[in-house]
C-alpha positions in Angstrom: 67.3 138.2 206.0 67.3 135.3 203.7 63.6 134.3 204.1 60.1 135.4 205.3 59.0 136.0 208.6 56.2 134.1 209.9 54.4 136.8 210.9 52.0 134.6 212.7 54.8 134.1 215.4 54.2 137.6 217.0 54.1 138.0 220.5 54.6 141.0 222.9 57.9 140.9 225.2 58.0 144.0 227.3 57.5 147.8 227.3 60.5 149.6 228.8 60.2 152.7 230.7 63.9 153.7 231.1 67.3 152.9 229.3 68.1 150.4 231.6 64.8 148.6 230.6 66.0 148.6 226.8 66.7 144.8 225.3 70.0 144.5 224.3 70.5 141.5 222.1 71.8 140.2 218.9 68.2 139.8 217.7 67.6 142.7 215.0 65.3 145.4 215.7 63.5 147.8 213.9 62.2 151.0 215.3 58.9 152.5 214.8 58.0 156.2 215.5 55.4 158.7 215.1 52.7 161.6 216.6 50.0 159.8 218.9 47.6 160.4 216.0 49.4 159.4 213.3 48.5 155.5 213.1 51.3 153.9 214.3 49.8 150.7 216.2 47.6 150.3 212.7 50.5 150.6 210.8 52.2 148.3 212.9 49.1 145.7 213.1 49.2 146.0 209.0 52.5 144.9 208.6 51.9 142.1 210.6 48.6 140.8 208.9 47.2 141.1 212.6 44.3 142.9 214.2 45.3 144.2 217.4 49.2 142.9 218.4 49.4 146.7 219.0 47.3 148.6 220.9 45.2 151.0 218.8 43.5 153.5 221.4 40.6 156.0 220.9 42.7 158.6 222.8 45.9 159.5 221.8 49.1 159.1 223.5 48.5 155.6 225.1 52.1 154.7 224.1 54.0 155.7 226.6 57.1 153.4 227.0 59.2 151.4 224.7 57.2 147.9 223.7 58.7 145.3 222.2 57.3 142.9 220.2 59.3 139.6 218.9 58.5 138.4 215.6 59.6 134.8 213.8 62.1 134.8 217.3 64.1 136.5 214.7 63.2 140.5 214.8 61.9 143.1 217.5 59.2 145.9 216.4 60.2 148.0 218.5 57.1 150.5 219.0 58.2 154.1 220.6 56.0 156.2 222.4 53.9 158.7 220.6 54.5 162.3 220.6 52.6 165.6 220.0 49.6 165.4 221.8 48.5 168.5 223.4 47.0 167.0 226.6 50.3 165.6 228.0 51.8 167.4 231.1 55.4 168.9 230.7 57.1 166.7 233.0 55.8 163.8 230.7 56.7 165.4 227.1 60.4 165.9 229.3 60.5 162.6 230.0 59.4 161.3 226.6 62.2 163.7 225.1 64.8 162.0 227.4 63.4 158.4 226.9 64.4 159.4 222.8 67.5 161.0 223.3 68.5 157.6 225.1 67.2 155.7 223.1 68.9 157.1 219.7 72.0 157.8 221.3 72.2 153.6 222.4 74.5 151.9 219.3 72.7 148.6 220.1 69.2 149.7 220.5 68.0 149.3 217.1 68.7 148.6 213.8 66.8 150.2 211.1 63.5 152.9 211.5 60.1 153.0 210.2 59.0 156.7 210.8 55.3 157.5 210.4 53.6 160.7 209.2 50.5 161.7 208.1 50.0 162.0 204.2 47.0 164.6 204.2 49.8 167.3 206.5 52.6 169.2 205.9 55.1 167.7 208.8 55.1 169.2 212.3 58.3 170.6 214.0 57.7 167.6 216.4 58.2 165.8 213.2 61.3 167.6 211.8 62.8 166.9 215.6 62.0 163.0 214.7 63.5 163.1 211.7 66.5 164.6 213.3 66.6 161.8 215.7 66.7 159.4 212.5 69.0 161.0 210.9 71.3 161.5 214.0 71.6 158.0 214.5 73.5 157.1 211.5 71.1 154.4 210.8 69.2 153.7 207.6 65.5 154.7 208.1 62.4 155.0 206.1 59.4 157.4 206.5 56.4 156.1 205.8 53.1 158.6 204.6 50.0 157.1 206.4 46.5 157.4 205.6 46.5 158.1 201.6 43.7 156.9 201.8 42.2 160.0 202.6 43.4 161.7 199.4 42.4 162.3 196.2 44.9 160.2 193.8 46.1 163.9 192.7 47.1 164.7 196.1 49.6 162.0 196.9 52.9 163.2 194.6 52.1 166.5 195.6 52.3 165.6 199.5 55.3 163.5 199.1 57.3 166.7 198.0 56.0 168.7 200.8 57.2 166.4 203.5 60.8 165.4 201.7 61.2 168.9 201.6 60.0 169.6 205.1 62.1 166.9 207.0 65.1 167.4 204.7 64.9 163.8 203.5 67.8 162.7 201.2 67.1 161.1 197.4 68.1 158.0 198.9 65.5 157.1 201.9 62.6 155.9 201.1 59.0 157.9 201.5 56.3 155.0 200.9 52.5 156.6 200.7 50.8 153.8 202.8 47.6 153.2 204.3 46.9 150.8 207.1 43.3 150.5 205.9 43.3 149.5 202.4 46.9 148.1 203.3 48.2 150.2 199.9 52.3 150.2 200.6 52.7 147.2 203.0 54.5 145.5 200.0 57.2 148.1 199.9 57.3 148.5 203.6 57.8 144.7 204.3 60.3 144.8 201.0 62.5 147.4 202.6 62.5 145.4 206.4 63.6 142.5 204.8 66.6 144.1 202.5 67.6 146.2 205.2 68.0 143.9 208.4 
């Protein structure tokens, strides 16, 4: 993309709950992705310079489709359900897994991905299985390591090791420590949307 977005123009278009529900369009989109805990509406809300475009919940798992969110009439967030968290009944983590695995296999679906873990932890095997999905796709992705601020300045290199290790990153996607509080890493975040669409 040639020029900024005016992230002001932001709205909310629809949440899908199947494959047939997924936009198809020549409008770019990028896909965001991580554990119900992990941030990922704050992230979201960060990049965007907005308070609550995406719904940040007390409880976790309150993502449960596929929203979609048009920005600048130019590029779809495309926010994907959570995933993780332990109070979810089997028939709902199957039907998140199947909502992915349609999602990711769809050539049209999305464009680039934005996948969020937490900077304090090593990554979770739900994590690695994201990853996987990422990295399945053939698409260009970047894993960004919320909440840094919530470690010591020491900590951060250290972490960034442990989880390019544990998802079996290559030297060539990015790993961005972030924070959606102190908004440390939405520069680099914003940088790498706009090379990469």
């Amino acid at each position: 993309m040639t020029k900024n977005l005016n992230l002001n123009n932001a709205v909310f278009v629809t949440s899908a709950a199947s494959e047939k529900q997924f936009i198809s369009s020549s409008v770019k989109g990028i896909a965001f992705a991580g554990k119900s805990n992990v941030g990922k509406s704050s992230v979201i809300n960060s990049l965007l310079n907005r308070k609550n475009l995406a719904k940040t919940g007390a409880q976790p798992g309150k993502t449960v489709h596929v929203n979609y969110f048009l920005i600048d009439e130019r590029v779809y967030f495309i926010d994907l359900p959570g995933y993780g968290y332990a109070k979810v009944s089997a028939s709902e983590k199957e039907r998140w897994g199947k909502l992915m695995e349609s999602f990711f296999a769809g050539n049209d679906t999305y464009d680039i991905g934005i996948f969020i873990v937490d900077a304090r932890h090593k990554p979770t095997q739900n994590d690695v299985t994201m990853a996987e999905y990422f990295k399945s796709s053939g698409k260009k992705f970047a894993v960004i390591a919320n909440k840094t601020d919530k470690l010591k300045r020491s900590e951060i290199e250290s972490n960034m090791k442990l989880i390019r290790e544990t998802l079996g990153l290559s030297d060539d996607t990015e790993l961005i420590p972030f924070s959606a509080q102190s908004g440390t890493g939405r520069a680099e975040v914003m940088n790498y949307i706009m090379n990469n669409l």
